[in-house]
C-alpha positions as CSV (number, residue, x, y, z in Angstrom):
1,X,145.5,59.6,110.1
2,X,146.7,58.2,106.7
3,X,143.6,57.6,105.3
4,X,142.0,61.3,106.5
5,X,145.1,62.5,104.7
6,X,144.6,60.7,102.0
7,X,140.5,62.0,101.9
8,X,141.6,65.0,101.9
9,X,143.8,65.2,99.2
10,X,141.4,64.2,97.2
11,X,138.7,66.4,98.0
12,X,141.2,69.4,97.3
13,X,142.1,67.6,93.4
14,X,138.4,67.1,92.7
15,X,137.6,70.7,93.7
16,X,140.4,72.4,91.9
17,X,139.3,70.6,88.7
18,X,136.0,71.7,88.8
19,X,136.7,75.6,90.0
20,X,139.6,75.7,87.6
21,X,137.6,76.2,84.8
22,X,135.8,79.0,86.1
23,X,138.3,80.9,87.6
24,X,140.4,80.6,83.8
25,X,137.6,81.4,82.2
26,X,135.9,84.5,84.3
27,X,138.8,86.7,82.5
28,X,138.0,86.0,79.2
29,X,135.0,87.6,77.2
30,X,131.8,85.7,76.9
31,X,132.0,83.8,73.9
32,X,129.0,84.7,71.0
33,X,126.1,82.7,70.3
34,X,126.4,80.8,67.3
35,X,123.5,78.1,66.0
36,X,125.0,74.7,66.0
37,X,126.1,74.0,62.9
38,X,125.6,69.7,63.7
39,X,124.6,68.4,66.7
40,X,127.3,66.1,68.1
41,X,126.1,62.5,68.7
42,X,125.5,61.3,72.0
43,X,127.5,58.6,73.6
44,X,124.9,56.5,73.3
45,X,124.5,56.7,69.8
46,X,128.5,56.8,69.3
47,X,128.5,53.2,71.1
48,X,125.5,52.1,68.9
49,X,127.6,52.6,65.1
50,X,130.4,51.1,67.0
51,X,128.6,47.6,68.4
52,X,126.4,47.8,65.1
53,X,130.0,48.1,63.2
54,X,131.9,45.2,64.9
55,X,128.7,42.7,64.2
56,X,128.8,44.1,61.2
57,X,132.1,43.1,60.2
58,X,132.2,39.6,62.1
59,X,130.2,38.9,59.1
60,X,131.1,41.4,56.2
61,X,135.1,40.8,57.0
62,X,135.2,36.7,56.3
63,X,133.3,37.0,53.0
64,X,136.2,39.8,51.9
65,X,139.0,37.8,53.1
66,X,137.8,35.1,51.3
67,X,136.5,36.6,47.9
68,X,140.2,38.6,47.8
69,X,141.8,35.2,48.4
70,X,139.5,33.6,45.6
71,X,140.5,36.0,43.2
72,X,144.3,35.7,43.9
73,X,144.0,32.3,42.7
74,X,141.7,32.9,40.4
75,X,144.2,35.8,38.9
76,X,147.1,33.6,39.3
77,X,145.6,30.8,37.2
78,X,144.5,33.7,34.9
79,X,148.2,34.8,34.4
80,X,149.4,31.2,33.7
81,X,146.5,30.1,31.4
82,X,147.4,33.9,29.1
83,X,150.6,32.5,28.7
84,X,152.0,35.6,31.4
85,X,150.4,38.5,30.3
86,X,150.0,40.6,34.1
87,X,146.9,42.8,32.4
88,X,145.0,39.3,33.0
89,X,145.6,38.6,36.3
90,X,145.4,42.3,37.1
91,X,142.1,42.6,35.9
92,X,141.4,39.6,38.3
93,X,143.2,40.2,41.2
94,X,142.7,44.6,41.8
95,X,138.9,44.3,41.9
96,X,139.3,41.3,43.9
97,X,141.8,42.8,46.8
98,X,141.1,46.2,46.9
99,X,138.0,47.7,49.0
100,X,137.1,47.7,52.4
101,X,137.7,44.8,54.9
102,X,135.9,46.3,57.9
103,X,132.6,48.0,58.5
104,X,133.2,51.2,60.2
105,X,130.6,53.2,62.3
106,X,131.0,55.6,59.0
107,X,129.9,53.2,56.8
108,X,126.6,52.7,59.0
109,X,125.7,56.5,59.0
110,X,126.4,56.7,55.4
111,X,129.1,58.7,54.9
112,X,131.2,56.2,53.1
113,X,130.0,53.3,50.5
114,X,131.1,50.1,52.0
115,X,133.2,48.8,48.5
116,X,133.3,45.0,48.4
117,X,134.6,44.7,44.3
118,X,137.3,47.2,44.4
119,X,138.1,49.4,41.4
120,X,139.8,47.9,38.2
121,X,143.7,48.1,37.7
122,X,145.1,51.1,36.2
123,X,146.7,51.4,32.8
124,X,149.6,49.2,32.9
125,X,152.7,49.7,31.5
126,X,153.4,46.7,29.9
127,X,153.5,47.0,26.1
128,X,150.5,45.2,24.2
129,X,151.8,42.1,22.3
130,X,149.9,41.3,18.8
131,X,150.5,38.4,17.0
132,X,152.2,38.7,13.9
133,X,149.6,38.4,10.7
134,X,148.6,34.8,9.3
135,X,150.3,35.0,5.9
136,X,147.3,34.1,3.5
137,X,147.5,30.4,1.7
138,X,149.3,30.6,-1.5
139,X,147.2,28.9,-4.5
């Protein structure tokens, strides 16, 4: 008896959800017929940019990781061989860091660039220092 019960239940919640619909909707006024302005993708295609996006970045996502880490010793170097001067190791280290680290299903349909080499820093605020003139040799 428990498990006719339990049939029956279910018959009555799989019934009501697909009448439901209908009945809500028979009040309302039809709806006009507009062209589609983009077809959606099917779910086919949807699970295509998304495998095609993770194999993607199995690959893409190593090489970033380790070209950002390259450049944050290569920028930290830079900083200590310019005797501290940040604009150095900024130059080195924003392009190196910044950009994407995963390939999204986006990417794939080209809707946005994958950046590997990010953009440069922006204008710092740290003062320019000049050295002060050579005085010229006295004869």
């Amino acid at each position: 008896m428990g498990h006719a019960l339990h049939k029956f239940f279910i018959t009555v919640l799989l019934s009501s959800l697909i009448v439901l619909p209908r009945i809500l909707s028979a009040g309302e006024a039809p709806p006009e017929v507009q062209p589609p302005t983009q077809a959606e993708p099917s779910a086919g295609e949807d699970l295509g940019y998304g495998v095609g996006s993770v194999l993607a970045s199995i690959l893409y996502s190593p090489l970033k990781i380790t070209y950002a880490g390259l450049g944050l010793i290569t920028g930290g170097v830079g900083f200590v061989l310019s005797g501290g001067n940040p604009d150095v190791a900024n130059s080195i280290i924003f392009p190196a860091v910044k950009g994407n680290y995963v390939i999204t299903p986006s990417h794939l349909k080209g809707a946005e660039p994958v950046i590997f080499i990010g953009p440069t820093p922006p204008n710092s605020s740290y003062p320019q220092v000049t050295p002060p003139p050579i005085p010229a040799p006295s004869p």
